[in-house]
C-alpha positions in Angstrom: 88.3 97.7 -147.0 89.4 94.4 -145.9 92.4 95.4 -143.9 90.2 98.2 -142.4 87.8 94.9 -141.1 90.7 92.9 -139.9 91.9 96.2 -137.8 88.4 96.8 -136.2 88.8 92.9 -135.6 91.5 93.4 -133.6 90.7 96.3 -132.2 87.1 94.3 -130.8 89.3 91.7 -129.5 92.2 93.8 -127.7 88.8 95.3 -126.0 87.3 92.1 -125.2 91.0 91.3 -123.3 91.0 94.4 -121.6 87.3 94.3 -120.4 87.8 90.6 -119.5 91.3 91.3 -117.7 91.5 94.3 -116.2 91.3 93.9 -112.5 94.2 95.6 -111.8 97.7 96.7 -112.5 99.5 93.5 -113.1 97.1 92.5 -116.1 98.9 92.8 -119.4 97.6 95.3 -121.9 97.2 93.5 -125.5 97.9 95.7 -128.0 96.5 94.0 -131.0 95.3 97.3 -132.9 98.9 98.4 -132.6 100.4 95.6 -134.0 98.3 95.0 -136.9 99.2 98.6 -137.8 102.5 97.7 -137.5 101.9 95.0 -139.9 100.5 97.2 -141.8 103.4 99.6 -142.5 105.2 97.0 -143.4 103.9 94.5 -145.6 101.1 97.4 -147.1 101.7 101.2 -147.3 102.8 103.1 -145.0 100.3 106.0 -146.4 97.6 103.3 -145.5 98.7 102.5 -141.7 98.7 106.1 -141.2 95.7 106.6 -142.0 94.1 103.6 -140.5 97.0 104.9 -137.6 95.0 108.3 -137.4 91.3 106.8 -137.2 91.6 103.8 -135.0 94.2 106.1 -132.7 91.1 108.5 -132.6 88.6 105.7 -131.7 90.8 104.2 -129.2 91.5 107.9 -127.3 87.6 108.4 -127.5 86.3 104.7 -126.7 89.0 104.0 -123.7 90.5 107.5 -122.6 89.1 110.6 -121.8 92.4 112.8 -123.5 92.3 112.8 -127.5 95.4 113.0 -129.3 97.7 110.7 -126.9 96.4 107.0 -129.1 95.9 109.2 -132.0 99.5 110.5 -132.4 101.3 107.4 -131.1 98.9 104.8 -133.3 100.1 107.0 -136.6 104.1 107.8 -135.5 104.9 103.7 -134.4 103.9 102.2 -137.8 105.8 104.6 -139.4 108.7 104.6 -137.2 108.7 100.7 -137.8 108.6 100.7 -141.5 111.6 103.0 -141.4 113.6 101.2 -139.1 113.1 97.7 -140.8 113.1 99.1 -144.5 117.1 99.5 -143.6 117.3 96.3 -141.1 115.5 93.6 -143.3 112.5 91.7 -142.9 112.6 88.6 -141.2 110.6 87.0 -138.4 112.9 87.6 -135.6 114.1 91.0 -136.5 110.6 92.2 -136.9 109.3 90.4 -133.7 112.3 92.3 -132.3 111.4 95.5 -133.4 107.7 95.3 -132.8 108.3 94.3 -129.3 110.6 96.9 -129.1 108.2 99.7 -130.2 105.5 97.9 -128.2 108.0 98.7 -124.9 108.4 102.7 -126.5 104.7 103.0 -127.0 104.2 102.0 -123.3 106.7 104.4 -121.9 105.1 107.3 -124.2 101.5 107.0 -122.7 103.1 106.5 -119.6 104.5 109.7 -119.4 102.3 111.6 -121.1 99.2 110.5 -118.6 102.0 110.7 -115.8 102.7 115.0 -116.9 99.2 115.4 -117.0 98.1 113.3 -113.7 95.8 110.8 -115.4 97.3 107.4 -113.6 98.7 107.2 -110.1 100.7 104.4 -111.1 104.6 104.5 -110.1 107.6 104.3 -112.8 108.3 101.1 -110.2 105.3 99.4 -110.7 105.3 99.8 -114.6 108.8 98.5 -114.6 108.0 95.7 -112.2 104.1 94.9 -112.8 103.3 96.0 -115.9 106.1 95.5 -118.5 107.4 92.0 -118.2 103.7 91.3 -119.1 102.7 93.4 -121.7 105.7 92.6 -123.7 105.3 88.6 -123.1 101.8 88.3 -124.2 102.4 91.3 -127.0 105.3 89.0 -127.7 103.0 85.8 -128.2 100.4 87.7 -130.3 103.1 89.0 -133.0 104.7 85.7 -133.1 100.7 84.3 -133.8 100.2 87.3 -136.4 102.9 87.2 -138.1 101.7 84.7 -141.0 98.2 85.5 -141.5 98.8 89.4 -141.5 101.6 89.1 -143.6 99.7 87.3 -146.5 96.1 89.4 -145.5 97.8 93.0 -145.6 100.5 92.2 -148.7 99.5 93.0 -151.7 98.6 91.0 -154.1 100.2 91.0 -158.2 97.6 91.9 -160.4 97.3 89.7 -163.6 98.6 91.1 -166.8 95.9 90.7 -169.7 97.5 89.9 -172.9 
């Protein structure tokens, strides 16, 4: 229950960024919701962050898109794909930031195609390139580097002491 509050945390705040800084096409997107599930995957279960992956992908496709399925598929395949990639890379600050930003820059492209097949943004592969990614991935960049402590010792489990 706890981790499912810290999520919906995040997920309030990365909505309180984009309602506060979305003017226009330059304006990073945080992806806070994102992360955390990435966090997650890795220092919890991964059977957890998919299923936090599958309801707050399906909250986020209903509260900020009008598609369903796009936030719900990507918000349950990333965490996973994450806690695979670093279960054979090893955990360490740098190559998680690494891979975080990394899947951060994947996630990006996804939606970005997907909405571009379907005609849902008029936005140009040049502009995401030029406008939108240096951005995203700096100040995504700058919130895993501030998470990466307290989720870390929120999400791991804890050892349970032995009576006796």
């Amino acid at each position: 229950m706890k981790v499912f509050i810290a999520l919906f945390l995040l997920f309030l705040i990365e909505g309180t960024w984009a309602a506060i800084f979305s003017w226009h096409y330059v304006t990073p997107f945080l992806y806070l919701t994102l992360i955390g599930l990435m966090y997650v995957s890795l220092y919890g279960r991964w059977e957890s962050a998919l299923g936090f992956g599958l309801v707050f992908g399906l909250l986020y496709d209903i509260v900020y898109t009008d598609l369903l399925g796009i936030y719900l598929f990507t918000f349950s395949l990333i965490p996973l794909l994450v806690s695979f990639v670093l279960k054979y890379i090893g955990e360490n600050f740098f190559s998680v930031a690494i891979t975080f930003t990394f899947m951060i820059l994947m996630f990006s492209f996804g939606i970005f195609s997907v909405m571009t097949a379907i005609g849902g943004t008029t936005m140009t592969i040049q502009t995401l390139l030029v406008e939108q990614i240096p951005g995203t991935l700096a100040v995504n960049a700058v919130a895993i580097a501030l998470l990466y402590v307290p989720m870390t010792r929120y999400v791991a489990p804890r050892p349970v002491a032995k009576r006796g």
